[in-house]
C-alpha positions in Angstrom: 166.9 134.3 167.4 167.8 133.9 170.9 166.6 130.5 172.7 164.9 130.1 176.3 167.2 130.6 179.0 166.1 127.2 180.5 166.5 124.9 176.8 167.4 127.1 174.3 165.8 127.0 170.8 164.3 123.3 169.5 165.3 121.9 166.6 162.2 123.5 164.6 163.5 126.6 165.3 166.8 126.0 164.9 165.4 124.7 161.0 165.0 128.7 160.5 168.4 129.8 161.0 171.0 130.2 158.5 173.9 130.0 161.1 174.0 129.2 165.1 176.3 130.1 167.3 176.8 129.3 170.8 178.2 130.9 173.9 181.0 129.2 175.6 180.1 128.7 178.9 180.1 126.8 182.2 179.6 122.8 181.7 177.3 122.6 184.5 175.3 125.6 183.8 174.9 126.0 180.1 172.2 128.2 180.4 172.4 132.3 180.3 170.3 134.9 180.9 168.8 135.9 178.3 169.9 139.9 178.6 173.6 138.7 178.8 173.3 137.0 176.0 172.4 139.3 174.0 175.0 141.7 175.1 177.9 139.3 174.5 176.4 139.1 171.3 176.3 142.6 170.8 179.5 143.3 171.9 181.6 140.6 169.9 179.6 142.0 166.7 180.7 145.5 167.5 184.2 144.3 168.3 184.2 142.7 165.1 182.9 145.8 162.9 185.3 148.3 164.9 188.5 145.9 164.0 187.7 145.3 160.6 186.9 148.9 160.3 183.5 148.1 157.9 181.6 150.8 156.6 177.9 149.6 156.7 175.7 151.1 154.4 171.7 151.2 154.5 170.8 149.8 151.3 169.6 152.7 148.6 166.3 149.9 148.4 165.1 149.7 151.7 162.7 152.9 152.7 162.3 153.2 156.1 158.1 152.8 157.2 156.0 155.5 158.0 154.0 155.5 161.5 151.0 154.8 159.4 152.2 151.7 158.0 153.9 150.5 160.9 150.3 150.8 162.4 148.7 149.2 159.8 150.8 146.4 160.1 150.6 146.0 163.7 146.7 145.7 163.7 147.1 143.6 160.8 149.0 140.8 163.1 146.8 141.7 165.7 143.5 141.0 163.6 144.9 138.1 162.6 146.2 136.8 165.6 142.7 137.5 167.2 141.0 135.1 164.3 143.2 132.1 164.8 142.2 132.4 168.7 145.8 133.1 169.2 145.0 135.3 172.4 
């Protein structure tokens, strides 16, 4: 999860994570753009994986979803999205 770029995530959706991390940076200006976040983010994990030269594996138990269900799902969150006058 990646907070606003103005106040960052609240603490209800903080409640969701497992683990935070924050980005050092300036102490007048703690907030990033959101795209360069997620690049430093990006990077540092892909720093981390090439150094420590892990292998990762797809697990044998995930199957990857066919464009019909990935479809089915999406008007299924749109459906019910549109019921709960989401829109």
């Amino acid at each position: 999860m990646f907070g606003s770029e103005a106040s960052g995530l609240t603490n209800d959706e903080v409640s969701y994570a497992d683990y935070t991390l924050q980005i050092p940076s300036n102490s007048k200006f703690r907030s990033l753009n959101l795209s360069h976040s997620l690049v430093i983010v990006a990077q540092t994990v892909s720093y981390l994986i090439s150094v420590n030269k892990t292998n990762f594996q797809k697990s044998k138990k995930i199957q990857t979803a066919t464009k019909k269900e990935i479809s089915s799902m999406l008007n299924f969150c749109l459906s019910t999205l549109e019921s709960q006058n989401f829109f």
